[in-house]
C-alpha positions as CSV (number, residue, x, y, z in Angstrom):
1,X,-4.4,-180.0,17.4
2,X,-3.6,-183.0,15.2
3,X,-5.1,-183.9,12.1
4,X,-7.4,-186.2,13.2
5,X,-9.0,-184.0,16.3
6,X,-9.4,-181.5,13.3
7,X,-11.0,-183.8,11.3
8,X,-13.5,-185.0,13.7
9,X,-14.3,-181.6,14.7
10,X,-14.9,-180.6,11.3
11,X,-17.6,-184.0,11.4
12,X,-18.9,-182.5,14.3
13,X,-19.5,-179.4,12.8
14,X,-21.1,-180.9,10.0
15,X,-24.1,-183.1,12.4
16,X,-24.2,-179.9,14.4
17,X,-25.4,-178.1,11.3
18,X,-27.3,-180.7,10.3
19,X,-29.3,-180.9,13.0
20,X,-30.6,-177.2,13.0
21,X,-31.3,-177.9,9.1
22,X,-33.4,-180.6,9.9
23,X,-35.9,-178.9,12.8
24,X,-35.8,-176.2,9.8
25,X,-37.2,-178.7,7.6
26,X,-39.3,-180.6,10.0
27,X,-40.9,-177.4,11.4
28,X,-41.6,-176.1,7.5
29,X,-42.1,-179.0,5.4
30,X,-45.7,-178.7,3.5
31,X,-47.9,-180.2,1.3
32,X,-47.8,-183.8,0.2
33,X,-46.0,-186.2,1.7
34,X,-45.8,-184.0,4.8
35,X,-46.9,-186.5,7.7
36,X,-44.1,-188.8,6.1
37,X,-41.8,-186.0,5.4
38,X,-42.6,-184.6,8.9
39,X,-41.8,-187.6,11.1
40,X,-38.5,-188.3,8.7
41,X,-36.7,-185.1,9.5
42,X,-37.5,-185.8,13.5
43,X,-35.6,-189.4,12.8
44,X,-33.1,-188.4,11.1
45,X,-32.3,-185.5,13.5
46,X,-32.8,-187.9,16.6
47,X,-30.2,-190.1,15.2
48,X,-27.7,-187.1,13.9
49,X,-27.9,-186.2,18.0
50,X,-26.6,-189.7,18.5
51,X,-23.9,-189.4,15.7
52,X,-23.0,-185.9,16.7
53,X,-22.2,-186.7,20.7
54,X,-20.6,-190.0,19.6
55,X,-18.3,-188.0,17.4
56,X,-17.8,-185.0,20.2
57,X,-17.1,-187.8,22.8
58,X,-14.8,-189.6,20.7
59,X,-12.7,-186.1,20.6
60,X,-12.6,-186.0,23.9
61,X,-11.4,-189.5,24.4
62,X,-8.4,-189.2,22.1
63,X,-7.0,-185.8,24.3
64,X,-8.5,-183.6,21.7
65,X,-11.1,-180.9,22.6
66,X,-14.5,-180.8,20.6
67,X,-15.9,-178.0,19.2
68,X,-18.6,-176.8,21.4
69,X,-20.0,-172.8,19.9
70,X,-22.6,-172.5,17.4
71,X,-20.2,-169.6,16.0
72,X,-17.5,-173.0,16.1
73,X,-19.8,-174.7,14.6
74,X,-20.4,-172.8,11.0
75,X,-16.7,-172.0,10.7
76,X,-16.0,-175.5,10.7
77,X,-18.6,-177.2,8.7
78,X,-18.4,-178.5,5.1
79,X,-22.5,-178.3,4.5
80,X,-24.5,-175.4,4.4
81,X,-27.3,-174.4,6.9
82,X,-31.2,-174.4,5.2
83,X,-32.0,-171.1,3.3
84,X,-35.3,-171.0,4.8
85,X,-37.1,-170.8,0.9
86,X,-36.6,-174.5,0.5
87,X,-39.3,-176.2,-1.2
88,X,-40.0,-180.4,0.2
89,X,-38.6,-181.5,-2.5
90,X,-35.5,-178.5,-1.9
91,X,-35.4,-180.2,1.4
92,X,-35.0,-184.2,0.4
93,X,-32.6,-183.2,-2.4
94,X,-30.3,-181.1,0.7
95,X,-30.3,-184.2,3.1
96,X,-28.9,-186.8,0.3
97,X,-26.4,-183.9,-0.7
98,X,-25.2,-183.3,2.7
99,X,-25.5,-187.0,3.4
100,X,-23.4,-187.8,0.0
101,X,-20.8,-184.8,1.2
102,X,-20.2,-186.2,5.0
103,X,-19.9,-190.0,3.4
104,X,-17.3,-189.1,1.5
105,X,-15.5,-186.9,4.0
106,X,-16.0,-190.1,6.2
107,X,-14.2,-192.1,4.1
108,X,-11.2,-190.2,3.7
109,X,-11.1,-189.9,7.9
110,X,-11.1,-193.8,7.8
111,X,-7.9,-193.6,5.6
112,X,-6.8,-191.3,8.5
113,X,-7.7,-193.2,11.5
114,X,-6.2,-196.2,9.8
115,X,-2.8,-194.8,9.3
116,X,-3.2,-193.5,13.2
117,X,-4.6,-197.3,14.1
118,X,-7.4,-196.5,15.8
119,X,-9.5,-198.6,15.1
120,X,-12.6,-196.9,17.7
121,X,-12.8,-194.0,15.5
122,X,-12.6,-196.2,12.3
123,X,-15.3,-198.4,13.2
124,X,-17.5,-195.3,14.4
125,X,-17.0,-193.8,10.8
126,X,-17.8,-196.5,9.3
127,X,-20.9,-197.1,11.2
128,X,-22.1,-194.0,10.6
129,X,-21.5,-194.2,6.8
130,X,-23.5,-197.1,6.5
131,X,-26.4,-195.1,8.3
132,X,-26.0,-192.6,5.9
133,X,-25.8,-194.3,2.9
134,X,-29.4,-196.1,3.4
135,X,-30.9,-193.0,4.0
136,X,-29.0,-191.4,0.8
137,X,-30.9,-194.7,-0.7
138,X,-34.3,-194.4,0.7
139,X,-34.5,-190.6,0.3
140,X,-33.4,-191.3,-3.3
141,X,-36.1,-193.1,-3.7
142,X,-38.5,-190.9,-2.6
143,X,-37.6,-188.9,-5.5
144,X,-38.1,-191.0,-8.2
């Protein structure tokens, strides 16, 4: 496996656990803001299902094999699945971490893609890292 399939899987990992942790926190958020809070989580887990395929697919595409187990899944990732205790607020300040984290993991697999130039997987990075940073700012701004 060469460093990039590893790297991409590691991303795939990441949306994969991301995308449980959000039905955890669209399924449990409470209180105010929950209507807004509620229908957030479903977009932003809608679109990491987008993200997380494009990423698998793009695996597949350079000869590499995606990871495809749950078990896979959490060895791999970088971000941590919800706890299950998380408060709303909890839950907003987990998204823009694990949002924060993946962005900057993205940027150091652009470095890598470029070095391999392929330029596919760099422009899918970097379209994904402009997704996340606007939700990192809107979420952000929730918070104030």
């Amino acid at each position: 496996m060469n460093k990039l399939e590893q790297f991409l899987n590691k991303e795939v990992a990441n949306f994969a656990v991301l995308y449980t942790k959000l039905h955890n926190f669209h399924w449990y958020v409470k209180g105010p803001l929950f209507f807004q809070l509620h229908a957030k989580f479903e977009e932003l887990y809608d679109e990491v299902t987008e993200v997380y395929d494009a990423f698998a697919e793009r695996i597949l595409m350079i000869g590499g094999k995606s990871v495809a187990t749950l078990k896979g899944n959490l060895e791999l990732a970088s971000i941590a699945e919800a706890t299950g205790l998380e408060t709303k607020e909890d839950m907003i300040k987990s998204v823009i971490h694990d949002f924060k984290h993946i962005d900057l993991e993205l940027k150091e697999g652009i470095k890598l893609a470029e070095d391999l130039e392929d330029d596919v997987t760099v422009d899918l990075m970097t379209t994904t890292r402009a997704s996340l940073q606007k939700h990192i700012w809107m979420l952000s701004e929730l918070l104030k």
